[in-house]
N, CA, C and O atoms as a printed pandas DataFrame, in Angstrom:
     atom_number atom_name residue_name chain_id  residue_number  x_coord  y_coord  z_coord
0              1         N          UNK        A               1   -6.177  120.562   41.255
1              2        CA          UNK        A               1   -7.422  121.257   41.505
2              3         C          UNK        A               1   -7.471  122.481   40.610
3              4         O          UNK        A               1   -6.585  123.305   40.384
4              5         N          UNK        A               2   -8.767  122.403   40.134
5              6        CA          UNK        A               2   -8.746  124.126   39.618
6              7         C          UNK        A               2   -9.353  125.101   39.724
7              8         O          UNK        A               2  -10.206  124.881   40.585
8              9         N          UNK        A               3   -9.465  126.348   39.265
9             10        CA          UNK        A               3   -9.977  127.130   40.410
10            11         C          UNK        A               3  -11.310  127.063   40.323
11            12         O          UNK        A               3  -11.877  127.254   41.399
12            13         N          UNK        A               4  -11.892  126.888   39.547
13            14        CA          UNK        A               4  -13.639  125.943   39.370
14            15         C          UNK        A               4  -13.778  124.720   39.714
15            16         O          UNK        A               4  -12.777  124.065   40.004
16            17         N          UNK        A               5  -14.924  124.214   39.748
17            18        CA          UNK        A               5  -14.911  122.975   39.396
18            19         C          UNK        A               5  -16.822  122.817   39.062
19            20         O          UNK        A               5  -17.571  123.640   39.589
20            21         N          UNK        A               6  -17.183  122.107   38.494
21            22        CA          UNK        A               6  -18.532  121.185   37.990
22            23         C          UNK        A               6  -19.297  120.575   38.781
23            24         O          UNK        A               6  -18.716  119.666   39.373
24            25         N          UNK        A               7  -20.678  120.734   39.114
25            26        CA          UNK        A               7  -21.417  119.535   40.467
26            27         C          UNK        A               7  -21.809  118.815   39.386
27            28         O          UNK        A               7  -21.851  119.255   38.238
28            29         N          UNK        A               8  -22.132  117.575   39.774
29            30        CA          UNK        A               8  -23.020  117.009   38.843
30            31         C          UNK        A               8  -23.846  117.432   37.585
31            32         O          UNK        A               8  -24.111  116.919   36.498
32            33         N          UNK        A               9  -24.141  118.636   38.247
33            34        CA          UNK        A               9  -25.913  119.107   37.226
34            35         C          UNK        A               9  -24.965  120.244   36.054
35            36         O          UNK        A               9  -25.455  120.921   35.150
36            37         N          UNK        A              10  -23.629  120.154   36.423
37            38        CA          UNK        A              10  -22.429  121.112   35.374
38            39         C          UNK        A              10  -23.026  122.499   36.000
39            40         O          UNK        A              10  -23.517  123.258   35.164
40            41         N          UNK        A              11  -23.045  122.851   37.116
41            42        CA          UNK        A              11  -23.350  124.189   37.575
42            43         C          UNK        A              11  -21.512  124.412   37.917
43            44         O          UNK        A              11  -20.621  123.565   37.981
44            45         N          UNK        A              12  -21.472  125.801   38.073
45            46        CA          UNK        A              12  -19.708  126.231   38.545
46            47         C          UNK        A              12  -19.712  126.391   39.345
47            48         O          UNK        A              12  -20.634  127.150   39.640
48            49         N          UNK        A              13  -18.818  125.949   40.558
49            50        CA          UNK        A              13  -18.897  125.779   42.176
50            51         C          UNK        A              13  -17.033  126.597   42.252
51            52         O          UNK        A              13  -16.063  126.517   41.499
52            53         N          UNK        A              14  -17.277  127.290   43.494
53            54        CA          UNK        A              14  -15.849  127.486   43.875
54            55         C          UNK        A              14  -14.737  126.317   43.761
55            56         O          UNK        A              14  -15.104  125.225   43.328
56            57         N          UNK        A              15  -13.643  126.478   44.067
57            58        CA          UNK        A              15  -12.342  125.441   44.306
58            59         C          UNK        A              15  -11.236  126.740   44.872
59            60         O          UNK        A              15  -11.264  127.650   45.701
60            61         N          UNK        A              16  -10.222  126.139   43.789
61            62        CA          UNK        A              16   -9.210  127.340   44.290
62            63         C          UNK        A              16   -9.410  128.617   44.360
63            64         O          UNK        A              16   -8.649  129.441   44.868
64            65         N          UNK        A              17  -10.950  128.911   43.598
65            66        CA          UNK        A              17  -10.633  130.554   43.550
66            67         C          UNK        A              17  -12.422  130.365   44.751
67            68         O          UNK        A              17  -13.168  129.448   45.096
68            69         N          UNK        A              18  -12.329  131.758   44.944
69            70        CA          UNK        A              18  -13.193  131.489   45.978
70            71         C          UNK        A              18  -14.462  132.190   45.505
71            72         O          UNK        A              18  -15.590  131.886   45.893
72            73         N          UNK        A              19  -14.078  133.480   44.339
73            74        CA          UNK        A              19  -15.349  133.805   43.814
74            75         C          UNK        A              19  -14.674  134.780   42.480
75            76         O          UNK        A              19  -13.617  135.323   42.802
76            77         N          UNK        A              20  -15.097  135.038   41.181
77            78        CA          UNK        A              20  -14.819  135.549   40.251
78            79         C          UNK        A              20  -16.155  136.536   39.848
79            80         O          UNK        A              20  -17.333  136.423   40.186
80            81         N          UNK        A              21  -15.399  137.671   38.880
81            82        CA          UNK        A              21  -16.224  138.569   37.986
82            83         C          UNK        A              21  -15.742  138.920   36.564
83            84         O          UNK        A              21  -14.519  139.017   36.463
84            85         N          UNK        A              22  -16.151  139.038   35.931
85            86        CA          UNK        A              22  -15.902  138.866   34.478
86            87         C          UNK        A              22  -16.055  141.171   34.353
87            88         O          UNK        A              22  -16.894  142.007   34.689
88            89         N          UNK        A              23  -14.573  141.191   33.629
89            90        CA          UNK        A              23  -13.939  143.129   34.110
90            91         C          UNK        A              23  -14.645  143.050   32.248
91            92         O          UNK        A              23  -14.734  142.225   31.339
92            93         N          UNK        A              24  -14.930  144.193   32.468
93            94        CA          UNK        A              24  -15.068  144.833   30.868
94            95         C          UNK        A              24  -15.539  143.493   29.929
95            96         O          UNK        A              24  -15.019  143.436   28.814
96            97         N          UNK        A              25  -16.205  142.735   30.193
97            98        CA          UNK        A              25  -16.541  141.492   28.967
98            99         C          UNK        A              25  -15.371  141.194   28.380
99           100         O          UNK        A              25  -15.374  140.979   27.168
100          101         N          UNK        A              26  -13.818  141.107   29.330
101          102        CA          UNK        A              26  -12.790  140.800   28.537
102          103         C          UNK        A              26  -11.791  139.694   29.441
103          104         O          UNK        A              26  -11.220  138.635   29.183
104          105         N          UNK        A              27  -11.961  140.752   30.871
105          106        CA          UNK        A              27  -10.748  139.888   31.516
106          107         C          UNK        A              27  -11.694  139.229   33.035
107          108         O          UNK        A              27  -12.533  139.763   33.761
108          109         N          UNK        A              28  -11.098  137.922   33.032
109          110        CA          UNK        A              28  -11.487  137.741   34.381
110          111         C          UNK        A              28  -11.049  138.019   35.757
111          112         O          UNK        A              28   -9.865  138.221   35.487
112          113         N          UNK        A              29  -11.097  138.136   36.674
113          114        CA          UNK        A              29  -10.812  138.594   38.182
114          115         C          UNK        A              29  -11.074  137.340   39.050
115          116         O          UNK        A              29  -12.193  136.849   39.204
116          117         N          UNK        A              30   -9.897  136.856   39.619
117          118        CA          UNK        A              30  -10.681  135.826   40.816
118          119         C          UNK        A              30   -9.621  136.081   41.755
119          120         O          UNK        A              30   -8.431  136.395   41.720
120          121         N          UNK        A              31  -10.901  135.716   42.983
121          122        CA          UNK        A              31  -10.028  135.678   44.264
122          123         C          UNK        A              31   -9.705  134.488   44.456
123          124         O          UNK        A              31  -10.548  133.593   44.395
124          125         N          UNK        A              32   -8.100  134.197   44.791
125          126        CA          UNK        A              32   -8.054  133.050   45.398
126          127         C          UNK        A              32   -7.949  132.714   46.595
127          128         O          UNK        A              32   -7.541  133.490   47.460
128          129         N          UNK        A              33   -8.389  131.215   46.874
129          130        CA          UNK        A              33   -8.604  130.937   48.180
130          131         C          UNK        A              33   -6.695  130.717   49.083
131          132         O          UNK        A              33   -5.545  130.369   48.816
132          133         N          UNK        A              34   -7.563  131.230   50.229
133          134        CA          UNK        A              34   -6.874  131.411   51.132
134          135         C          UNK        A              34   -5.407  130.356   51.997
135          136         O          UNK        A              34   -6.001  129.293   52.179
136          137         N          UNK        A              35   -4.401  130.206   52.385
137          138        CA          UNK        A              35   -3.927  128.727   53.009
138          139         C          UNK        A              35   -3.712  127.676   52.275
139          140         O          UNK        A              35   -3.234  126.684   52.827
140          141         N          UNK        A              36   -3.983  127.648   51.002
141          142        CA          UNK        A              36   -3.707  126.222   50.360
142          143         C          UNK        A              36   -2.133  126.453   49.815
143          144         O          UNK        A              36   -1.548  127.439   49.368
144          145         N          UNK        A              37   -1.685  124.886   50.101
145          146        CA          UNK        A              37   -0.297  124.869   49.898
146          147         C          UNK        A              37   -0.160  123.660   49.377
147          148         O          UNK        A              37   -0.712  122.655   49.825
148          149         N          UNK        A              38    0.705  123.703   48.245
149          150        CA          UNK        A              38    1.221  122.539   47.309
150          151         C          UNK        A              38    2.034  121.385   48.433
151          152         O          UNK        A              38    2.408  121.584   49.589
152          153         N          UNK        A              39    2.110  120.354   47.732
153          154        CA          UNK        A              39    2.343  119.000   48.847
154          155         C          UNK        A              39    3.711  119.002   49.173
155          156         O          UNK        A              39    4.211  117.942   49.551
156          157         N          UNK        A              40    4.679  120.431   49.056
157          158        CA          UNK        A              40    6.234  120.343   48.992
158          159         C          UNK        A              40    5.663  121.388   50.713
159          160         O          UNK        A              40    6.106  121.554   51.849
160          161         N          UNK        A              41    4.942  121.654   50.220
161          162        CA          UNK        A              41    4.999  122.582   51.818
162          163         C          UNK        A              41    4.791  124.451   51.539
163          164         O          UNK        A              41    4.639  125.276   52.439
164          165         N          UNK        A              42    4.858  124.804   49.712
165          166        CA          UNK        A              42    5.087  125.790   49.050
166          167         C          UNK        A              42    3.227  126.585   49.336
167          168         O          UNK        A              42    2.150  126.073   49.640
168          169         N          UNK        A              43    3.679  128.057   49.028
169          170        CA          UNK        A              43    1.937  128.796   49.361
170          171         C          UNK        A              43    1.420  128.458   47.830
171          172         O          UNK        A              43    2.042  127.955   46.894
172          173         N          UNK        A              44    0.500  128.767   47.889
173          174        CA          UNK        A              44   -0.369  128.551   46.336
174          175         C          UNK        A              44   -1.046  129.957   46.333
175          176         O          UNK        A              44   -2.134  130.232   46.839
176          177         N          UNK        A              45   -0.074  130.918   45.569
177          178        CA          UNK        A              45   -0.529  132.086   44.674
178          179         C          UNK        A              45   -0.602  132.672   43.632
179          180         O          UNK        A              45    0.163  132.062   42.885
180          181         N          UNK        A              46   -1.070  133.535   43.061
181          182        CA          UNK        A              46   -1.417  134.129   41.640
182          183         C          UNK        A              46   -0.785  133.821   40.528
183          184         O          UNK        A              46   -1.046  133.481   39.374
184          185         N          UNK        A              47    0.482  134.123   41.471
185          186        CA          UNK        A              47    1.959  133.344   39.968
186          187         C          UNK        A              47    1.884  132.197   39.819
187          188         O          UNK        A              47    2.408  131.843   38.764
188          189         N          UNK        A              48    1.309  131.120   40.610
189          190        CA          UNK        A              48    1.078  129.583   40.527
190          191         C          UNK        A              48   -0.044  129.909   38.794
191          192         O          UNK        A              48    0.133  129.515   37.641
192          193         N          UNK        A              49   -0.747  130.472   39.203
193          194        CA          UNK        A              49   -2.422  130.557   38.247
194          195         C          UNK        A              49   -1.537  130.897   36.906
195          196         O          UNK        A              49   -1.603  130.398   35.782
196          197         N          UNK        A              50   -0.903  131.662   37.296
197          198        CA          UNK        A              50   -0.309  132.696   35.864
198          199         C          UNK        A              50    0.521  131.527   34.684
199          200         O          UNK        A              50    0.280  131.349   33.490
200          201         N          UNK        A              51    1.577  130.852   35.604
201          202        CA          UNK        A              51    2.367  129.322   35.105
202          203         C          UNK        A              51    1.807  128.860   34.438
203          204         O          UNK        A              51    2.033  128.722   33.236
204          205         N          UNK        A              52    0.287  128.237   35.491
205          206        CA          UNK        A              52   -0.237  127.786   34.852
206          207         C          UNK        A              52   -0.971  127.746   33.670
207          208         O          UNK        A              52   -0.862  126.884   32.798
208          209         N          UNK        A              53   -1.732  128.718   33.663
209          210        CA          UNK        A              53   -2.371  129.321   32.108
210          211         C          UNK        A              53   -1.392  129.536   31.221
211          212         O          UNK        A              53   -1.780  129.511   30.053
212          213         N          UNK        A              54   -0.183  129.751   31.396
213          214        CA          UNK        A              54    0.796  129.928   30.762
214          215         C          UNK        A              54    1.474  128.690   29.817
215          216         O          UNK        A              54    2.014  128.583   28.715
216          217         N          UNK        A              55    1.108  127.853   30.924
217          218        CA          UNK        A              55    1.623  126.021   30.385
218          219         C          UNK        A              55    0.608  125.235   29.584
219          220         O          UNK        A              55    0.827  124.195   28.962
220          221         N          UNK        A              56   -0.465  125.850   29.686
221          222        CA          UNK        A              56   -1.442  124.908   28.543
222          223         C          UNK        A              56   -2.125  126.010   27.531
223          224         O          UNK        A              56   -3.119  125.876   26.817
224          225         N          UNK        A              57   -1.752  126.499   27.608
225          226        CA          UNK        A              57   -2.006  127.584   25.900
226          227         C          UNK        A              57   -0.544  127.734   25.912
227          228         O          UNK        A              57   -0.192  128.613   26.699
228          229         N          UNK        A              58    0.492  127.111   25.241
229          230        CA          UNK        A              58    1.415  126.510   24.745
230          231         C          UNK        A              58    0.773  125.903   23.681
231          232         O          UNK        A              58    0.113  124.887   23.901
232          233         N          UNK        A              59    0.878  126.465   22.300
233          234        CA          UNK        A              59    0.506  125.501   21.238
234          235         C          UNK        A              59    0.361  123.516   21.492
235          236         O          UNK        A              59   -0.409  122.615   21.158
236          237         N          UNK        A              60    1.421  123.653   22.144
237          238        CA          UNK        A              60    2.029  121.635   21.832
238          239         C          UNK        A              60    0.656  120.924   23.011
239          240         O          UNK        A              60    0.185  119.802   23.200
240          241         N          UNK        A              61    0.469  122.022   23.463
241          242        CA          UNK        A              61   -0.484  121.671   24.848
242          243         C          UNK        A              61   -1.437  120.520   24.821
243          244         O          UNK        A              61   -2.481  121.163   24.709
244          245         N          UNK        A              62   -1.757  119.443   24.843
245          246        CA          UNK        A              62   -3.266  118.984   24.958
246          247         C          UNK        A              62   -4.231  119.225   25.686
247          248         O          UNK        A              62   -5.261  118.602   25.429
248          249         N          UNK        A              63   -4.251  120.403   27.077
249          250        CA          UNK        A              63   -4.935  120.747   27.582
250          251         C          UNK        A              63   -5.307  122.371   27.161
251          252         O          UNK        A              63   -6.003  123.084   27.884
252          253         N          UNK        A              64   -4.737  122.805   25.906
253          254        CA          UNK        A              64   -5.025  123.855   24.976
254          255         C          UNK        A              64   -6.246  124.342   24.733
255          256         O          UNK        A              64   -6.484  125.535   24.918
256          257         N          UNK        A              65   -7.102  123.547   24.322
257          258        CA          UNK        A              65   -8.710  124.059   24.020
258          259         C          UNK        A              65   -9.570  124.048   25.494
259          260         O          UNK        A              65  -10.787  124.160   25.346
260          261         N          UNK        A              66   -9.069  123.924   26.936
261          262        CA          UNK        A              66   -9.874  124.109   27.752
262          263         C          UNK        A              66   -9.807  125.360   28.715
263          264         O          UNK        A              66  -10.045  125.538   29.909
264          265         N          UNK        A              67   -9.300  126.288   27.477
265          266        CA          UNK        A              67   -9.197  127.675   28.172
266          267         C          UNK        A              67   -9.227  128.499   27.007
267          268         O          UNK        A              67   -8.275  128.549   26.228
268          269         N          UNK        A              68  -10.533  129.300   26.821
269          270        CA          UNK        A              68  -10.840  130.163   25.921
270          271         C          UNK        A              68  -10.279  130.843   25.225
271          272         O          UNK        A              68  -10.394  130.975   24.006
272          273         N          UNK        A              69   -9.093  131.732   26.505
273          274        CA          UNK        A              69   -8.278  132.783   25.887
274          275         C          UNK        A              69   -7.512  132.588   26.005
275          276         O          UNK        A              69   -7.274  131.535   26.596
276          277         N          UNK        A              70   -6.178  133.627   25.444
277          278        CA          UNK        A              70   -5.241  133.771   24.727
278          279         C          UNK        A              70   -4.355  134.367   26.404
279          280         O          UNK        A              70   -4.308  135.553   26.729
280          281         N          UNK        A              71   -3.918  133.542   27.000
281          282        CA          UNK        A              71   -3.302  134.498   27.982
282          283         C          UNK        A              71   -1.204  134.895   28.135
283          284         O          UNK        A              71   -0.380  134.090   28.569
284          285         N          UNK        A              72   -1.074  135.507   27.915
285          286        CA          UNK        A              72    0.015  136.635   27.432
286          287         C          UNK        A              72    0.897  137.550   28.180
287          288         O          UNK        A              72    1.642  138.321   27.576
């Protein structure tokens, strides 16, 4: 899941994050949602998000170009 997701009509609907704001036209801010836990039984928080962005802007990535920025 990610923290967006697409309806049909490509409008941006919540998921994992429950609502975002875009800080200084640079960085984004999201809250994430509340209780969700990976299928080991583990919480699902910020450092999950962080990994993650972390693991596909990895040059070798193929999921590389579906995240704008450069996260560091």
């Amino acid at each position: 899941e990610g923290l967006v997701r697409y309806t049909p009509e490509f409008k941006v609907v919540p998921a994992l994050a429950t609502e975002w704001q875009l800080i200084d036209n640079k960085y984004w801010r999201f809250k994430l949602r509340q209780g969700v836990k990976f299928h080991n039984g583990a919480d699902f928080n910020a450092d999950d998000v962080i990994a993650s962005l972390k693991r596909v802007s990895d040059p070798s990535s193929p999921l590389r170009g579906n995240i704008p920025l450069y996260v560091g």
